[in-house]
C-alpha positions as CSV (number, residue, x, y, z in Angstrom):
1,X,-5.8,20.5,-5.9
2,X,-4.2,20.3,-2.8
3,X,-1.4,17.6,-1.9
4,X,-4.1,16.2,0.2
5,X,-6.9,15.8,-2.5
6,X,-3.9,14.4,-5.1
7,X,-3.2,12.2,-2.7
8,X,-7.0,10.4,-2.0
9,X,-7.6,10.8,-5.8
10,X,-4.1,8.5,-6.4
11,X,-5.4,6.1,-4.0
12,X,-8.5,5.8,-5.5
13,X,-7.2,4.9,-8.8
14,X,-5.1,2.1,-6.9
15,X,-7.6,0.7,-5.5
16,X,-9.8,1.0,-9.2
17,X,-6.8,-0.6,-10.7
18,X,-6.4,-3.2,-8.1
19,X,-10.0,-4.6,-8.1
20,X,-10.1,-4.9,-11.9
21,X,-7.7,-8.3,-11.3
22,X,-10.1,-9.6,-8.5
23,X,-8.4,-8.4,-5.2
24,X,-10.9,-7.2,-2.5
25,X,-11.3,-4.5,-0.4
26,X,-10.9,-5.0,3.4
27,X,-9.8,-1.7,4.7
28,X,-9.0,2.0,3.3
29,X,-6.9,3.9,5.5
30,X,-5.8,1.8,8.6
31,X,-4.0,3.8,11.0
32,X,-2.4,3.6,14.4
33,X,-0.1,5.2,16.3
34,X,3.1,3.7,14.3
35,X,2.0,4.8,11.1
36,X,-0.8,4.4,7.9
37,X,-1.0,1.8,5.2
38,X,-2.9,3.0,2.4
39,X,-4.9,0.0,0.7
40,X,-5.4,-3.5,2.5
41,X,-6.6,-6.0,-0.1
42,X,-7.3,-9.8,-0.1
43,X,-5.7,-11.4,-2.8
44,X,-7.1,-15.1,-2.6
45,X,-5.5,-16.4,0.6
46,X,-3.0,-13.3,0.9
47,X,-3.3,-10.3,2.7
48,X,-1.5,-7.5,0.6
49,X,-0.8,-4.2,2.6
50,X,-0.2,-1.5,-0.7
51,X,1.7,1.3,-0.5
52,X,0.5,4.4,-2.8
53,X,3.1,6.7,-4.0
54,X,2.4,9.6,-6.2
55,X,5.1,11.8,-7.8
56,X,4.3,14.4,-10.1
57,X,7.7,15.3,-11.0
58,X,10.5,12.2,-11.3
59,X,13.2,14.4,-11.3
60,X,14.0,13.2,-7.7
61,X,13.0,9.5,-8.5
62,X,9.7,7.7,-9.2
63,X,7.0,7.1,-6.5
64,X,8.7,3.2,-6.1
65,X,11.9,4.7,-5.5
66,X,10.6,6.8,-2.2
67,X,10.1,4.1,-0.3
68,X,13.0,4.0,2.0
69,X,13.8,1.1,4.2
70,X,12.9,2.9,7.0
71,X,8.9,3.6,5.1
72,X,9.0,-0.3,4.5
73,X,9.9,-1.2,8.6
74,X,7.4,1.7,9.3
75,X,4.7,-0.4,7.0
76,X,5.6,-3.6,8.3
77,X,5.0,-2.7,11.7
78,X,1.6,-0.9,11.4
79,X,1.1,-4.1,9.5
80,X,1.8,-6.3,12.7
81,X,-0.3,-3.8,14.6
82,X,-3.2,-4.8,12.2
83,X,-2.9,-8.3,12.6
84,X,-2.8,-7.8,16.0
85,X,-6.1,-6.1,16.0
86,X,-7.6,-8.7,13.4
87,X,-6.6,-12.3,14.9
88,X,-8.4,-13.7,12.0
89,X,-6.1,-12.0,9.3
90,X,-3.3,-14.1,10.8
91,X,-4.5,-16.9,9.1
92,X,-3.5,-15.6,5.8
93,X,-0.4,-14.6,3.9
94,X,0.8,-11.3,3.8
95,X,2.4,-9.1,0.8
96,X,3.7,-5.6,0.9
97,X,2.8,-4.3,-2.5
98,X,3.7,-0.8,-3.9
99,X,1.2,1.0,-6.5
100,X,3.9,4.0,-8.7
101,X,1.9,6.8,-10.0
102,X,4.0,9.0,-12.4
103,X,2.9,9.3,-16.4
104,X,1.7,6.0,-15.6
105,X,1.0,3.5,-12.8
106,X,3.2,0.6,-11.9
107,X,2.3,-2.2,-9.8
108,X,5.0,-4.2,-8.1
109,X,3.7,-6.6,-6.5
110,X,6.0,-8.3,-3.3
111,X,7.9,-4.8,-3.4
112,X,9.6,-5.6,0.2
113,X,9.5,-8.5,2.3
114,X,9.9,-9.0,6.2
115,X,13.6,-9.4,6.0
């Protein structure tokens, strides 16, 4: 497989994962010119933007540990961009969740916040 196809097939089994608890699908995907976010869910009144990281190796750290602080302000700001484009999103909360993918999958949710 490439790094590609391991890629869609780890966000797939997020977004399997997360829609066993009762989160919704609203968009697979988004992109703009400031960056991607993987999975946007609903989560009762919350908005969750989830960042999927795959590592096949954790030799150099697990998939949770490779988001930097400069992938989180890159997330939160394609996030605003989304809202932008989505006035009726604004009307909900927002998370930033993070789906691990190693030997197994961890879910954290509220990984990173605004501040």
């Amino acid at each position: 497989m490439t790094t590609q196809q391991l890629g869609n097939a780890a966000e797939q089994l997020a977004f399997e994962y997360l829609i066993e608890p009762g989160l919704s699908l609203i968009e697979k995907n988004f992109c703009c010119k400031l960056g991607e976010i993987d999975i946007i869910m609903q989560d009762g009144n919350t908005l969750v933007f989830v960042e999927v990281r795959l590592r096949n190796n954790v030799l150099y750290g697990t998939g949770a540990e490779t988001v930097t602080h400069s992938k989180m302000r890159k997330i939160i700001k394609t996030a605003q961009v989304y809202l932008l484009k989505h006035p009726l999103a604004e009307n909900l909360g927002c998370r930033f969740d993070v789906i691990s993918m190693n030997e197994k999958l961890t879910w954290i949710k509220n990984a990173f916040t605004l501040d």
